[in-house]
N, C-alpha and C positions, 0 to 999 in steps of 0.2 A: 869146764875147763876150756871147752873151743868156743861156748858163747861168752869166755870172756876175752878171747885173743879178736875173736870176731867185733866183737864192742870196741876193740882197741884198733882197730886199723881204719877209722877214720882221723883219728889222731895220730897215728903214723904216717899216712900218706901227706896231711898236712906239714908235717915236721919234714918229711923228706925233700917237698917241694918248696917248702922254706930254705931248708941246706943247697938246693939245687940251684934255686936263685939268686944266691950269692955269688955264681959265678956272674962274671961278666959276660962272658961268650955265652953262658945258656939265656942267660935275660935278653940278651941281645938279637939272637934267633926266637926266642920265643917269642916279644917282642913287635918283631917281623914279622909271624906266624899270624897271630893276634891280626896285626892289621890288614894281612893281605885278606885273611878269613870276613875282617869286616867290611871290606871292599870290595869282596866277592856277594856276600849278603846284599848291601847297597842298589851293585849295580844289578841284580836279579832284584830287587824290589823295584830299582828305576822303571826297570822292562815289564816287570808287572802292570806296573802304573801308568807306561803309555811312555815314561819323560823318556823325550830325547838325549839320549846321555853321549857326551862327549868322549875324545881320546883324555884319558890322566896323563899322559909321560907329558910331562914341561919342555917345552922346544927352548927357554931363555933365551928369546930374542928379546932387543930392545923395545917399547914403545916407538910406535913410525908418526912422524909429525907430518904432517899434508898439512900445506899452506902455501899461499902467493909467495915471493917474495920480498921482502919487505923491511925495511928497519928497523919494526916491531919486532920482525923473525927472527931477523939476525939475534938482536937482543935476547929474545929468548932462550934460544941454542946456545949460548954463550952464558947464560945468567941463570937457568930454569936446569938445577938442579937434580929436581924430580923427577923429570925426564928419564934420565939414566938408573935407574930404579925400579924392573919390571916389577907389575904386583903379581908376582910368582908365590905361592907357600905349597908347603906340601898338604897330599890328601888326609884330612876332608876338605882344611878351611879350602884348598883349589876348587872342591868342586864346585858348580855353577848354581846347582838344588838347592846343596848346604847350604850356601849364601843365601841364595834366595830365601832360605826357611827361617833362617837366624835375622837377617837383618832385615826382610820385607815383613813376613806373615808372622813371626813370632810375638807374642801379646805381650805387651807392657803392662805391669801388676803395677806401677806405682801410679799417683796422682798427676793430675793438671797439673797443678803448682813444682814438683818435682819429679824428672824424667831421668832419669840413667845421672843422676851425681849434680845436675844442673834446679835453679832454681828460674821458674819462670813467673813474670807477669803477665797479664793476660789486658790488653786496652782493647773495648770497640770501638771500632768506625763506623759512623749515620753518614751514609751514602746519600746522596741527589734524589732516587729515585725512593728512598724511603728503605732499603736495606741494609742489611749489618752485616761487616768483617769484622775478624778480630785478626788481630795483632799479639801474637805471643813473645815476649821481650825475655831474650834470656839473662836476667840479672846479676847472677852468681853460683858460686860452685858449693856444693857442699863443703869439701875439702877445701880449707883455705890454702894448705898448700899447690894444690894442682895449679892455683893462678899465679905462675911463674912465668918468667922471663927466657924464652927457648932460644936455644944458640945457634946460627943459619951461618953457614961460607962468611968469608971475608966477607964485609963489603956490603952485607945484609942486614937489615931492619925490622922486626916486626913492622908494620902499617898501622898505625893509631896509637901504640904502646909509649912511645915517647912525646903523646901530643894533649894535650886537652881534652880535644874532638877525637875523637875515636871513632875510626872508618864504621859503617853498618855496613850487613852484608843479610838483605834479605831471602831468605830460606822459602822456597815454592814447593812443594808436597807433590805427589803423584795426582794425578785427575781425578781421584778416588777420596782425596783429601786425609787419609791417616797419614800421621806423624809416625814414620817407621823408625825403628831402632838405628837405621842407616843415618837418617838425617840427624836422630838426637846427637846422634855422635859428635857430627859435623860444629850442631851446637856446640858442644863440649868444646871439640878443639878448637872452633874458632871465638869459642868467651877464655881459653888457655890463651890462647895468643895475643890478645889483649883488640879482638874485634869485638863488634857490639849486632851479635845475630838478632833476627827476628822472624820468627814464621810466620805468612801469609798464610792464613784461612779463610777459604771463598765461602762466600754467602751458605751455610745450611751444611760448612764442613766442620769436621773437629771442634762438635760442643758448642760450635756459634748459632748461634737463633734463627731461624729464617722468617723476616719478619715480613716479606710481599710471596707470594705465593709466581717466585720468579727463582727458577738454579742456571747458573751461569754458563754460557755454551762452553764447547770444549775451546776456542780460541777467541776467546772474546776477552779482550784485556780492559775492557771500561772499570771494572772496578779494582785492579790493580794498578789502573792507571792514577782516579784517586787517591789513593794508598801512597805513591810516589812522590805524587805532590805533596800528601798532607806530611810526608819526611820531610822533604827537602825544607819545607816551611819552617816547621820547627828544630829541623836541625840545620841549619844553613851554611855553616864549617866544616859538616862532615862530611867526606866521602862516601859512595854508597854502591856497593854492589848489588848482583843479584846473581844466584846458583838456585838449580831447579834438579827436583831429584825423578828421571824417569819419564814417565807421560805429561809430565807438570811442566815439562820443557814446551808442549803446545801453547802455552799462557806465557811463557816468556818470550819466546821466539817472537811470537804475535805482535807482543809487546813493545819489542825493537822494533819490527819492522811499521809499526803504525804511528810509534812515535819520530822513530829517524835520529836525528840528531840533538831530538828537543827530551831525549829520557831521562834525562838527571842522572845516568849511571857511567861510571868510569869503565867497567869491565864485568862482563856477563861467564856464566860456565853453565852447562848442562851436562849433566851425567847420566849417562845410557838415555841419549833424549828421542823423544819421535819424532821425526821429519815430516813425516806423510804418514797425517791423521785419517785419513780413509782407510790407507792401503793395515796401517794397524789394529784399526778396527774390524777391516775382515779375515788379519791374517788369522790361522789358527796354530793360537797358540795351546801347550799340551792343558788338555782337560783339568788339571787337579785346581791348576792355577787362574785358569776360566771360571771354575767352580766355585772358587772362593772368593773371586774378585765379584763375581755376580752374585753371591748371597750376599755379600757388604753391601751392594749397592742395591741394594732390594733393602736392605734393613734401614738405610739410610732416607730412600724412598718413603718406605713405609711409616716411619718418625715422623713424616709432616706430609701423610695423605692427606687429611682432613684440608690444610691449607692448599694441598694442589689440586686437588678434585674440582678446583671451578676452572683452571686452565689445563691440566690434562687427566688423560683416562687413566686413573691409578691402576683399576683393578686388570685392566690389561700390560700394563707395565709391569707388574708383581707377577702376571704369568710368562712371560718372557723368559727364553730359552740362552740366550744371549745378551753379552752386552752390546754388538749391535745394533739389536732390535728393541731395547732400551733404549738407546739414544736415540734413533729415529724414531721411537712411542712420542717420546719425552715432546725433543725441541721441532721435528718436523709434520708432527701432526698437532690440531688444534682442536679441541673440545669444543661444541657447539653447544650452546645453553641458553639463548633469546638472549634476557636483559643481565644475567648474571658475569653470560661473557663479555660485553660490552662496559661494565663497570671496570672487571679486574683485568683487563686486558687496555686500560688507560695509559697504561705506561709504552703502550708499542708503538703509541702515534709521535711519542719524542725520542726513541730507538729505532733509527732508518736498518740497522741490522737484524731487528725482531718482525719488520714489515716488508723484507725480501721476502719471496717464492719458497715455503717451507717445504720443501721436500731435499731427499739425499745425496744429490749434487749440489741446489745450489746453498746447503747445509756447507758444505765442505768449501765450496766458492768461499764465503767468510768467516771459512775459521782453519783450515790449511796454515800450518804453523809456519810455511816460507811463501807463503801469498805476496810476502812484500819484502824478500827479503836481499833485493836489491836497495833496499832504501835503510836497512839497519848499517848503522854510524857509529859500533862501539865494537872494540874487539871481543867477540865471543868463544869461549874454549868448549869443544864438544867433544867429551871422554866415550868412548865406544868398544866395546869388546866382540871379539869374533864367537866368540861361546854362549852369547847372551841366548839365553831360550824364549824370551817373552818379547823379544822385538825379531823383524822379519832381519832374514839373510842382510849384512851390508854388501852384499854384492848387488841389493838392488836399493844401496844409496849411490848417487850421481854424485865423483869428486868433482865436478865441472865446478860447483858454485866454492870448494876449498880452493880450486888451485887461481880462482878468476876472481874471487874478492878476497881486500884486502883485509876483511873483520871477520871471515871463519876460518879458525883455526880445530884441526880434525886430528884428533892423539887416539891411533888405533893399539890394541894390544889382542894379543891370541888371547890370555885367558882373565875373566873375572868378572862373567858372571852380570846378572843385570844388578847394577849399584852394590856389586861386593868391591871386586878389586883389592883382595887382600893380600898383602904382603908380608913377606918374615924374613925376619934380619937373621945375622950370624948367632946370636944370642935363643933363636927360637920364638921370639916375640913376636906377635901378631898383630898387626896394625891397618887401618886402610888407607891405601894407598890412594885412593881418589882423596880424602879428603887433605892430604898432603897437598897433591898435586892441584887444588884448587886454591887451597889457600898460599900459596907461595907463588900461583899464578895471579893473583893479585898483588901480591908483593912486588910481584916484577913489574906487570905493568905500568902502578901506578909509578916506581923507581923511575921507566924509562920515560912515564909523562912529566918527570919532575926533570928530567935533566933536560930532554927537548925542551922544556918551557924556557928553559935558563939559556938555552942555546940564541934561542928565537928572539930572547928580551936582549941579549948581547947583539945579535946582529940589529936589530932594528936599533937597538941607540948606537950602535955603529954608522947605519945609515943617515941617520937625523941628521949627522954634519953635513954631508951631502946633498940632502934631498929634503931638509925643512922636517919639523918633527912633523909627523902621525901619529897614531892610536895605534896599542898593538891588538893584532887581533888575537882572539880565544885559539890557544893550539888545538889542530886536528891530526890524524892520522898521514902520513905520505901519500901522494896518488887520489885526492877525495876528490870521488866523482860528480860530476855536476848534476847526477841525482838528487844528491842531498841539500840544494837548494832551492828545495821545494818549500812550499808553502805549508807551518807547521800547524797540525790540525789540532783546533782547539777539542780540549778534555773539561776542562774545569770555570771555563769563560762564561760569560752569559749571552746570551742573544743579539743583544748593543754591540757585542764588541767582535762577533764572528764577521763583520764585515770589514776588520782591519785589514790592514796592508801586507803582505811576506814580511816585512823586515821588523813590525810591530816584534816586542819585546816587553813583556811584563814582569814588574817586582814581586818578593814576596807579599808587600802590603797591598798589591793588587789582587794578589790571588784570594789575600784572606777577607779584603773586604768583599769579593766576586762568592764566596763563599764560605758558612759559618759551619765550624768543626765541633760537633759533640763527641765529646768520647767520656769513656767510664772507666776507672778500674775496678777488676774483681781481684779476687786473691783465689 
């Protein structure tokens, strides 16, 4: 009799706690209960684990904009929407981990070819020096319907949607080179919007070959410099951005400032970027995420010993405690081997950057991501959060260079995480709010370069009656300093022709006869 009442009160309590959750007020405390309980668990695992764990209560302050003053500013305060739009969500998406864990470190099961809903092409590029990138072209969406027409303020346009040519906006990977869930996204929504993304993969990242027994320094833009041209060539209508997610911002930054005025790109953004590549390299960040960033790069290493063992010490790089001491293994020390080094070490006498003083200053002397960046000529947005755990305090970023030029623009927020930034509307829906905010910072820009152009082509045939026609010249930014009348350094020319003039100027069909383009497609 009592082992059958006893048999029966696990289906009692079930039924009970079923009738109990139909209330509203109980579900609603319990609810509550539930989560506080797993917010409790969390942050006792944080503390476990070492992570720095931030305050949760949300302050809801706006995004702070730091920038010169300027026309471009004005415009944007007045036009840039996203601004006013903290990426606030409640716990967990706020936390800074989570993110991290979701949208850095969490593994993508699907293929190359399709990533989070998107379909990708995959093109190489045969480098100058004998090496291969690839170029991942995001082609299409699974869902035909996601590729729809989004609705922006008054007065707003998608950019490329309405045109033939359809703006690009190429996608730069972290210095580690995986394609994180954060950036696929970005994909997503900028092939929804009707852009035409593509991710840069450097030499020996993300499934590309490494065909010279050569990995790319951390700011060395030589071969994203090819990359830009070989767009520009064949896409000659289009617009062309560039967004960098992370440490990947050292290769863009570099970018700018070594090209100048001469980048092919209308408008740059970096997300959670690093400024000062030393001081990131030694900060310490929390163990879990050293941990794993240094097995990746040990595994990535170790895929193509064989080829690097005639220019560096593999087997002491794989013992490396650090990444670091990884990097200085790697680019500032040099393997000695008589005649073997002398072969594969041919390429350093036509790279004046591979033949400076290898050690870990003047490592940083040419590859410091604002080495030059009084000479960058394109407006850059650089998204930063106070809560980031993987880049150092911005209390020791310098606004001097936001508030004194006129092309860094700096959108701080209290929370979101390195490349989370998520956001939840009224509805409960979760979305990131960085890739909003980038992609509609292109929208504006390129809006506000389309009306100044109109401006400019009206006064000057205004002037003509007056003063005899001229030539108009190409619009630039307000206030361009007489930096950017330097002399722009040749990338893709040949030896003939480095002895031109500043004002020299070349076509596409110079560039292509200066040099010949192989590429491939894979599937």
């Amino acid at each position: 009799m009592w082992d059958f009442f006893l048999c029966l009160i696990p289906s009692l309590m079930l039924v009970l706690l079923t009738v109990l959750l139909r209330n509203n007020w109980i579900l609603y405390h319990a609810e509550s209960a539930l989560k506080l309980l797993g917010c409790c668990m969390w942050i006792i695992s944080c503390r476990l684990l070492k992570l720095q764990y931030p305050a949760i209560s949300a302050s809801g302050k706006e995004p702070q904009l730091i920038c010169k003053p300027t026309a471009l500013a004005n415009h944007l305060k007045k036009h840039y929407s996203a601004l006013a739009k903290p990426p606030l969500a409640r716990w967990p998406q706020s936390d800074p981990h989570f993110q991290i864990i979701t949208n850095l470190i969490w593994p993508s099961t699907e293929s190359v070819e399709l990533q989070r809903g998107t379909r990708f092409t995959r093109e190489h590029l045969l480098l100058q020096d004998g090496g291969i990138v690839a170029l991942d072209w995001a082609v299409g969406l699974m869902n035909p319907q996601d590729q729809r027409k989004k609705e922006f303020h008054p007065g707003g346009k998608v950019l490329g949607l309405h045109t033939s040519n359809r703006a690009i906006i190429i996608l730069i990977p972290n210095a580690l080179g995986r394609v994180t869930p954060h950036l696929l996204k970005l994909c997503y929504e900028a092939l929804q919007q009707g852009f035409y993304p593509v991710v840069f993969n450097r030499r020996g990242h993300g499934g590309c070959p490494l065909t010279t027994p050569r990995y790319q320094e951390f700011g060395d833009p030589s071969d994203l410099m090819q990359a830009v041209v070989y767009l520009r060539s064949h896409h000659p209508s289009s617009t062309i951005f560039a967004v960098s997610e992370g440490s990947g911002s050292g290769l863009l930054l570099s970018y700018l400032g070594e090209r100048g005025s001469s980048s092919y790109l209308m408008a740059a953004a970096c997300i959670s970027p690093v400024f000062h590549g030393q001081l990131w390299f030694e900060y310490k960040i929390p163990w879990l995420y050293h941990w794993v960033a240094l097995i990746y790069r040990k595994f990535q290493i170790n895929r193509y010993a064989t080829a690097l063992s005639s220019v560096m010490d593999v087997a002491k790089i794989l013992c490396c405690n650090s990444l670091r001491d990884m990097e200085e293994f790697m680019f500032c020390s040099v393997k000695k081997q008589d005649d073997k080094l002398s072969e594969s070490m041919n390429h350093v006498k036509d790279n004046p950057r591979l033949s400076m003083k290898p050690d870990w200053i003047g490592y940083w002397e040419r590859n410091e991501p604002l080495r030059d960046a009084d000479e960058v000529a394109v407006p850059v947005l650089c998204l930063c959060s106070k809560d980031d755990p993987l880049l150092p305090p911005l209390s020791t970023l310098s606004q001097t260079l936001f508030h004194d030029s006129p092309y860094f623009l700096l959108v701080q927020t209290e929370q979101g995480g390195h490349c989370g930034f998520i956001h939840e509307d009224e509805r409960e829906t979760t979305t990131s709010w960085s890739h909003s905010l980038v992609l509609e910072y292109f929208r504006v820009v390129a809006n506000f370069f389309a009306l100044e152009e109109k401006k400019k082509v009206f006064k000057d045939d205004a002037q003509c009656w007056g003063h005899g026609l001229r030539h108009s010249a190409s619009f630039v930014l307000p206030k361009r300093r007489s930096t950017l009348l330097r002399k722009e350094r040749p990338v893709l020319i040949s030896r003939r022709r480095q002895t031109s003039t500043p004002s020299d100027t070349f076509t596409v069909e110079e560039e292509r006869e200066d040099f010949t383009w192989n590429r491939s497609y894979t599937r």
